[in-house]
C-alpha positions in Angstrom: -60.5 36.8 54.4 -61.6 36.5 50.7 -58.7 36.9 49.2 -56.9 34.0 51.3 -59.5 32.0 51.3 -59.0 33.1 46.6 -55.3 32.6 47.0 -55.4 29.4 48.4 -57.9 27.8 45.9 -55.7 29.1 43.6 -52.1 27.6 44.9 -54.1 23.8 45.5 -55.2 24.2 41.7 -52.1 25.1 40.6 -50.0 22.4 43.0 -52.7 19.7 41.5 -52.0 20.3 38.2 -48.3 20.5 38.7 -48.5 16.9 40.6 -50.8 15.4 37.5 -47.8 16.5 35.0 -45.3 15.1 37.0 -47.3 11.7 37.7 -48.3 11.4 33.9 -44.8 11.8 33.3 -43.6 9.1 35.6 -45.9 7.3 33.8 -44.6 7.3 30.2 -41.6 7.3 31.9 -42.9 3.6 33.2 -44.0 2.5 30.4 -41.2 3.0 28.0 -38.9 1.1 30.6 -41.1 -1.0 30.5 -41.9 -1.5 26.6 -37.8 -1.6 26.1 -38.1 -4.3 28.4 -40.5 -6.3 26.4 -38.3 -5.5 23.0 -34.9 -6.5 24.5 -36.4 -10.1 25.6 -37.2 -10.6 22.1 -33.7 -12.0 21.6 -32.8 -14.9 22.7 -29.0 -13.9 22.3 -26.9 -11.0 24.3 -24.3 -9.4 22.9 -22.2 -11.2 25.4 -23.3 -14.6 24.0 -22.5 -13.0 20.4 -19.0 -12.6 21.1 -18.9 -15.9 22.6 -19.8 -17.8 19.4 -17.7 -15.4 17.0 -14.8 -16.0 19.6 -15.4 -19.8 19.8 -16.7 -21.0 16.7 -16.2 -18.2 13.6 -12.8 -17.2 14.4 -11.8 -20.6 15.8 -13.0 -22.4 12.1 -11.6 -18.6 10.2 -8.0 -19.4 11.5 -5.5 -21.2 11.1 -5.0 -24.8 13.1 -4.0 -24.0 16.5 -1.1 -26.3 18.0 -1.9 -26.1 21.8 -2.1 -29.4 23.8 -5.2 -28.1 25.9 -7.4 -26.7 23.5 -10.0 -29.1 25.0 -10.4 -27.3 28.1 -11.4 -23.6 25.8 -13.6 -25.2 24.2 -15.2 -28.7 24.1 -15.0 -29.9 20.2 -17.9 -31.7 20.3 -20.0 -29.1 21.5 -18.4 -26.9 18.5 -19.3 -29.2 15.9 -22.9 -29.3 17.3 -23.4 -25.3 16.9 -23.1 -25.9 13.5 -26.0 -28.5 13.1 -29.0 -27.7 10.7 -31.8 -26.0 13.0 -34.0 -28.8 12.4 -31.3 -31.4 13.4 -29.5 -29.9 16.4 -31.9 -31.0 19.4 -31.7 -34.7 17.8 -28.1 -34.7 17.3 -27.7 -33.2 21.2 -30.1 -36.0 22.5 -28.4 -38.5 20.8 -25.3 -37.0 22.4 -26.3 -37.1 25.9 -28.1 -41.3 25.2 -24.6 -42.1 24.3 -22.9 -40.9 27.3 -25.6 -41.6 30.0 -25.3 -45.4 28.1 -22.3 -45.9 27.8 -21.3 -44.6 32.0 -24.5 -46.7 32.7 -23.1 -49.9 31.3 -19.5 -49.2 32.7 -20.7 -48.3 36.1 -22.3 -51.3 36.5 -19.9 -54.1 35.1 -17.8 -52.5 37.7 -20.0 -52.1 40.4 -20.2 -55.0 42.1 -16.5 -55.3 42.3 -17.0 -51.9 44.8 -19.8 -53.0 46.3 -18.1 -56.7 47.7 -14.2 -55.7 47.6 -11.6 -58.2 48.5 -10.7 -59.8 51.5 -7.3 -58.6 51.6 -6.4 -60.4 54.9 -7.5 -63.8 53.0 -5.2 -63.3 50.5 -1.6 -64.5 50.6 0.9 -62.0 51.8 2.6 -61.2 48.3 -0.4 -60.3 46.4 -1.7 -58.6 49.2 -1.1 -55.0 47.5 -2.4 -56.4 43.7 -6.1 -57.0 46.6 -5.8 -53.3 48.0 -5.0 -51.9 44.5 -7.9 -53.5 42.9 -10.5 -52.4 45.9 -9.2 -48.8 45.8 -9.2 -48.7 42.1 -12.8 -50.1 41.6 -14.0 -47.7 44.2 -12.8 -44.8 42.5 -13.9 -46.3 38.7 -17.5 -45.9 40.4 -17.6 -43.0 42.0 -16.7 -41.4 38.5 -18.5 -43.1 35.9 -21.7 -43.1 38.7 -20.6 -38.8 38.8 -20.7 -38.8 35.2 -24.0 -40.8 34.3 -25.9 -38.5 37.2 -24.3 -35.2 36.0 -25.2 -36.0 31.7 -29.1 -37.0 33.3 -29.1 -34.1 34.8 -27.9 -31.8 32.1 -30.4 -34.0 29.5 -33.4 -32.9 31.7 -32.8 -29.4 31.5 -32.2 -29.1 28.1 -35.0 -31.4 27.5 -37.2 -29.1 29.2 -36.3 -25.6 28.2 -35.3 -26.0 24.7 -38.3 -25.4 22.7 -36.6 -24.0 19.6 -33.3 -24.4 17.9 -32.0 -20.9 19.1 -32.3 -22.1 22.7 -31.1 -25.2 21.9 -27.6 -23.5 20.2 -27.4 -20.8 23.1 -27.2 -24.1 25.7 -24.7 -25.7 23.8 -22.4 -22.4 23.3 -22.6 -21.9 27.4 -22.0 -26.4 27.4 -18.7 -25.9 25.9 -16.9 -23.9 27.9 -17.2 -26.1 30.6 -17.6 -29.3 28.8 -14.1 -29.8 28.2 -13.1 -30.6 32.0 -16.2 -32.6 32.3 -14.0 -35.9 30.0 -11.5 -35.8 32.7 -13.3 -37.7 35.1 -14.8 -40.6 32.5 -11.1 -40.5 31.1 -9.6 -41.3 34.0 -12.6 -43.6 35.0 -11.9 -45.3 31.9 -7.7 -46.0 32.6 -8.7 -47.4 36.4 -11.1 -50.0 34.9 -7.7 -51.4 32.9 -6.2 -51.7 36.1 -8.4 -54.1 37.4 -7.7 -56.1 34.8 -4.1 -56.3 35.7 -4.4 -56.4 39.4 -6.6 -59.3 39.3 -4.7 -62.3 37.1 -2.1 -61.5 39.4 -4.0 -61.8 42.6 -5.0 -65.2 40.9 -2.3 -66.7 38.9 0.5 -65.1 40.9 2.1 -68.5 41.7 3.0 -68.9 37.8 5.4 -67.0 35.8 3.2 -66.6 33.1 1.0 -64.5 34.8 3.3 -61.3 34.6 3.1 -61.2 31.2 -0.5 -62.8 30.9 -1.8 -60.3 33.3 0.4 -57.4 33.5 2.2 -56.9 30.1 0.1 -58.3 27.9 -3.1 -55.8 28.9 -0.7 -52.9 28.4 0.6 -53.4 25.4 -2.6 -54.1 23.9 -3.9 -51.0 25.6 -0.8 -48.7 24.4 -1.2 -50.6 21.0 -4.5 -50.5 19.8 -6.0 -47.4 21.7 -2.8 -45.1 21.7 -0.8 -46.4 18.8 -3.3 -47.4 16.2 -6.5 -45.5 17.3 -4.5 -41.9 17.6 -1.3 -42.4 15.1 -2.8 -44.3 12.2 -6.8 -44.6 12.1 -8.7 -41.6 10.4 -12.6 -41.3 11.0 -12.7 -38.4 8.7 -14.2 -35.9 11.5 -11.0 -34.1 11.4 -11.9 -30.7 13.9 -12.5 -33.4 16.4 -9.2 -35.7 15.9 -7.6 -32.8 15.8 -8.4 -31.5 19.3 -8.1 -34.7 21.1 -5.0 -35.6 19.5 -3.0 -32.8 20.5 -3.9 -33.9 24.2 -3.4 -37.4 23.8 -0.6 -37.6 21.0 1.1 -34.0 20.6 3.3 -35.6 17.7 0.3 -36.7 15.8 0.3 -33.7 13.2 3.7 -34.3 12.2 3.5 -38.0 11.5 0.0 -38.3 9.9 -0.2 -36.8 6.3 -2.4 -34.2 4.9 -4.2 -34.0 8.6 -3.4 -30.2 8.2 -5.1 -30.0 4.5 -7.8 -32.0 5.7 -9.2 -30.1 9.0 -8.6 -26.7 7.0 -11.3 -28.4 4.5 -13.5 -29.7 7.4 -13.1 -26.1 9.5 -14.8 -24.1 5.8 -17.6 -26.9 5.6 -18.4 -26.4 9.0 -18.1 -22.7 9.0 -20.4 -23.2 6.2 -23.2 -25.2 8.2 -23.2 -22.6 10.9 -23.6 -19.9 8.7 -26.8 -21.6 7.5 -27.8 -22.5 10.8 -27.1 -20.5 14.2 -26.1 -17.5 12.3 -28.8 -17.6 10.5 -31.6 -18.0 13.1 -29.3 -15.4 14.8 -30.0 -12.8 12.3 -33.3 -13.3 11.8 -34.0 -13.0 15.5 -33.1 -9.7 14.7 -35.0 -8.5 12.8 -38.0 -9.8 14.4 -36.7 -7.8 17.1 -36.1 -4.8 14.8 -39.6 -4.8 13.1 -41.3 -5.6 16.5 -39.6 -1.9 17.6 -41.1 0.0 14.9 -44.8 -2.0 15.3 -44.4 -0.6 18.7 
């Protein structure tokens, strides 16, 4: 009876040691998950993001001008020239981006809104300018709905960023995730922007249609100034100097562009190794010192 009654002090001494080495192991097994854990959030920047900005930013300004109509829609060009603001300028220049488009679909919205909010009385109107009535309510409608989409989504957008970008390496990581998505969001305000011209040709003839002069008063006459001064002189001729971004919408707009306007080629190769300059003394910088925060806060650890 002893020598149980031995025996089994013995096994529950050796089991309860056995059980504290495996528990103190699960422990530092714990707590180095959990220390890598700490270390990895360090960075603000994943690998994936990484590739992200060498693919759309450093290789894009490295190479050599790309001819594709739809470029846009890769990468928004705005958002690329913002990446390579100075880290004390890139949350202004953002903010100022976002005012401009929230004021600028503000003020359309509402010089069009009240032609969606009291439409036409198509049945008042004479029989032959009937359809110039229905045009102009369906197209003021849709003007609305779009800029109103627009100016809610940039609010939106502005509030976020507002709120979560405390430093300029937040600030560049929302932009580089912005422009991939940033190019389909012009669609809308483009398009927005072509139906408010048709109002003004739907509605001289809705109210001059009894003279002959109103055809080319209020049909021809907003078109060609329309296809003259926005698409003719604006795209074909005028140079702002910001050349990455002609460059990009022009391909969309006017594909013949590079061919007809001189030196555009020379010029945007020059603007592509400033900019490639910028962001080397900006987000590749605070990059790369992110590092090796991260690096010596390993070893302190």
């Amino acid at each position: 009876m002893q020598y149980r009654l031995n025996s089994y002090i013995v096994y529950q001494t050796y089991y309860s040691r056995t059980m504290w080495t495996v528990l103190s192991q699960i422990r530092r097994r714990n707590k180095v998950d959990v220390t890598s854990m700490i270390k990895s959030s360090n960075s603000t920047w994943s690998e994936e993001d990484k590739k992200l900005l060498k693919v759309h930013l450093l290789d894009y300004l490295e190479a050599e001008p790309s001819y594709s109509m739809f470029q846009i829609f890769r990468f928004d060009p705005f958002m690329r020239g913002l990446l390579c603001a100075k880290p004390e300028e890139v949350f202004d220049r953002l903010s100022i981006y976002f005012s401009n488009n929230m004021l600028l679909s503000g003020l359309l919205f509402a010089g069009v809104a009240s032609s969606a909010m009291h439409p036409i009385d198509v049945f008042s109107l004479k029989e032959n300018v009937r359809i110039y009535g229905e045009l102009n309510n369906i197209v003021s409608a849709l003007t609305v709905a779009l800029y109103m989409s627009y100016a809610i989504v940039s609010t939106i957008v502005y509030l976020i960023i507002s709120v979560e970008s405390h430093d300029p390496s937040m600030t560049y990581r929302s932009i580089l995730k912005m422009g991939r998505h940033c190019g389909y969001f012009y669609l809308p305000f483009l398009l927005a922007s072509m139906l408010t011209c048709c109002t003004s040709i739907t509605l001289p003839q809705i109210i001059y249609n009894e003279s002959r002069w109103s055809t080319w008063i209020g049909f021809l006459a907003p078109i060609f100034a329309f296809v003259f001064i926005v698409y003719f002189y604006m795209m074909c001729i005028m140079s702002i100097g910001n050349d990455m971004l002609e460059w990009v919408l022009l391909l969309l707009f006017v594909p013949w562009a590079p061919y007809t306007r001189k030196n555009i080629v020379r010029d945007l190769k020059v603007r592509n190794q400033n900019l490639l300059k910028k962001a080397k003394e900006g987000v590749l910088k605070i990059i790369k010192e992110e590092e090796e925060n991260s690096i010596s806060t390993d070893e302190t650890m």
